[in-house]
N, C-alpha and C positions, 0 to 999 in steps of 0.2 A: 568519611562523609564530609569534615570540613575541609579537607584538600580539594576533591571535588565541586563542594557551594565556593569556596573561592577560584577556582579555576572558573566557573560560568560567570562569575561576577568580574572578573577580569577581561572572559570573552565578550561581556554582554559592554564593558569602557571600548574594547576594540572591536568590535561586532563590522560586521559583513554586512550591509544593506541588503544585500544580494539572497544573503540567506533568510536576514529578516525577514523578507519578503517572502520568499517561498514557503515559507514553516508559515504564514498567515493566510496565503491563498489555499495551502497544503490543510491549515485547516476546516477553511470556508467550505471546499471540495467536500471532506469528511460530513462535515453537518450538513450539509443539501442533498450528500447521498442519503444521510437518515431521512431527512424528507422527502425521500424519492421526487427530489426536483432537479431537472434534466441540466440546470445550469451549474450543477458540481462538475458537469465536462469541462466546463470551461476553465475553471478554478483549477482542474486538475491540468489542464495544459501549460497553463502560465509557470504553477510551483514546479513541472517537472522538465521546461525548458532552463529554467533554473539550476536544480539539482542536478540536470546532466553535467554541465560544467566544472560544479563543486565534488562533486562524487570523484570526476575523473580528475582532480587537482589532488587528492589522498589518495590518490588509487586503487579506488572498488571500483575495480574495472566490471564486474560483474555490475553493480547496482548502477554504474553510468549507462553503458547498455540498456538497462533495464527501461530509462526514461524511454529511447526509442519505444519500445514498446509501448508502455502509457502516451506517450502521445498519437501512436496508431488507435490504441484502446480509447481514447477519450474521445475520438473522432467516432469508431462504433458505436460505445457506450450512449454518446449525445444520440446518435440515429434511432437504437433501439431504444430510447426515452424518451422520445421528442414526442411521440403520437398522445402520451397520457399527460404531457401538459395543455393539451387540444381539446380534453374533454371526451376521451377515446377510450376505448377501454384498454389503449395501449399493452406495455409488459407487465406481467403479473407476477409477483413473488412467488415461487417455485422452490422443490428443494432434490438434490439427488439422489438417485439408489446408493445401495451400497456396494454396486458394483462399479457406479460410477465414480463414486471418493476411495474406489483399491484402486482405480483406471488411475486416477489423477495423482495419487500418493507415490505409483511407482514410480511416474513420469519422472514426479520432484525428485526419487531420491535416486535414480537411474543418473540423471539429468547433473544434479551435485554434486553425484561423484567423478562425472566425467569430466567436468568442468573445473570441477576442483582441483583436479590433478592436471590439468593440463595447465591451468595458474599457477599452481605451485610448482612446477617444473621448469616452467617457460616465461615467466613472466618473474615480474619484483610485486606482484599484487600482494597485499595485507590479503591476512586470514579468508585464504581462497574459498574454504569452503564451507563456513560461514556467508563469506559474498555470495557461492553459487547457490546455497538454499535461500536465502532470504529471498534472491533473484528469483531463480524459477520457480521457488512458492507465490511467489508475488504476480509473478506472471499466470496462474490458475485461480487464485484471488481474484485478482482485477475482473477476468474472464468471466469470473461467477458474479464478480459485483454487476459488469455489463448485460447479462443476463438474469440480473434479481435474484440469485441464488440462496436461501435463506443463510446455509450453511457457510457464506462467506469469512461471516462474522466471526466465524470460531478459526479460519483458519489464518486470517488477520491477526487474531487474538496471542497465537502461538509465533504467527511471523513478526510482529511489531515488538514481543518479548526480546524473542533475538535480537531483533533490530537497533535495540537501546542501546547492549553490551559492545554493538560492533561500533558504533557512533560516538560511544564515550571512547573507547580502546584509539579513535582514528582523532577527538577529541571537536567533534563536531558534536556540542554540548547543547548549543539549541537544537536540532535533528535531534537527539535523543530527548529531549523535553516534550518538541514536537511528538515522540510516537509516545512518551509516556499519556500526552495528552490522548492520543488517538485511542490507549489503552481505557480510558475513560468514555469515549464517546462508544467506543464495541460494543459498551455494555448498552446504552441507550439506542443503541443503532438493532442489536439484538433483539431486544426488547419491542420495540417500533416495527420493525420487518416480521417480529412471531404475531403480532397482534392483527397486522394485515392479512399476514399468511391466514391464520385462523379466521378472519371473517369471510375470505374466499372460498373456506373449506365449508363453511355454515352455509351460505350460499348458494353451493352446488344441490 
């Protein structure tokens, strides 16, 4: 533990602006998504042009990749939010079957292993398959966050866990504070999204 607090204390004398900055807007994004205010897209664009560049300078080549995505998704995500900051009865918190989170579970873990192995075979990538679950769980995540999916929260919850070990292990120590943080805001975000959820459901 004190190897660690001083390694972040040394990162934070030679710190990255660059990263600074992304772990700030990375978590603005977070706390607006709890408020289901549509300008967490934009937040989210900024941290994950960012991240693409850093991610691929340690080589999680899986998690660089992965910004492409978020930045297609932040452009969705803004469309399918925009109507309810109008005064609309825009997107509504929603949650899935249970056939749809076995749909979504295989994809992830189909998906990880194929990826996985073909980084660790063919590539000099860090801990491939680790990169490729956090990747493609991150990518059904986001998808569910763009659609209001109550259930996001939890699987954020399990992906930002990983996410810590891989970002200290690569020693990108702010990124790993950043998701300890975000591990923090789940539960508020959780929480915020079951309480909407439930007055839609009174309502009907």
């Amino acid at each position: 533990m004190t190897e660690f607090l001083g390694a972040v204390a040394e990162q934070f004398l030679q710190s990255s602006l660059l990263e600074l900055t992304a772990v700030v807007f990375a978590i603005a994004y977070l706390i607006l998504a709890v408020k289901e205010n549509s300008l967490c897209w934009y937040a989210a664009a900024i941290s994950t042009f960012i991240f693409l560049a850093i991610f691929w300078e340690v080589k999680l080549y899986m998690e660089s990749g992965l910004q492409v995505f978020y930045l297609a998704m932040a452009a969705y995500g803004w469309y399918q939010w925009r109507s309810a900051d109008y005064g609309s009865a825009g997107l509504q918190i929603s949650m899935w079957t249970m056939g749809q989170h076995a749909i979504a579970l295989t994809f992830i873990v189909l998906l990880t292993f194929l990826s996985g192995y073909f980084l660790q075979s063919a590539t000099d990538a860090q801990l491939p398959y680790l990169d490729s679950f956090t990747t493609w769980a991150s990518v059904v995540a986001t998808f569910m966050v763009a659609r209001k999916l109550l259930e996001n929260w939890i699987y954020w919850l399990v992906i930002d866990s990983v996410s810590i070990y891989l970002y200290i292990d690569r020693e990108l120590y702010f990124t790993a504070i950043l998701f300890a943080v975000y591990i923090v805001i789940i539960f508020f975000g959780w929480f915020s999204w079951s309480k909407s959820y439930q007055q839609k459901i009174q309502q009907v």
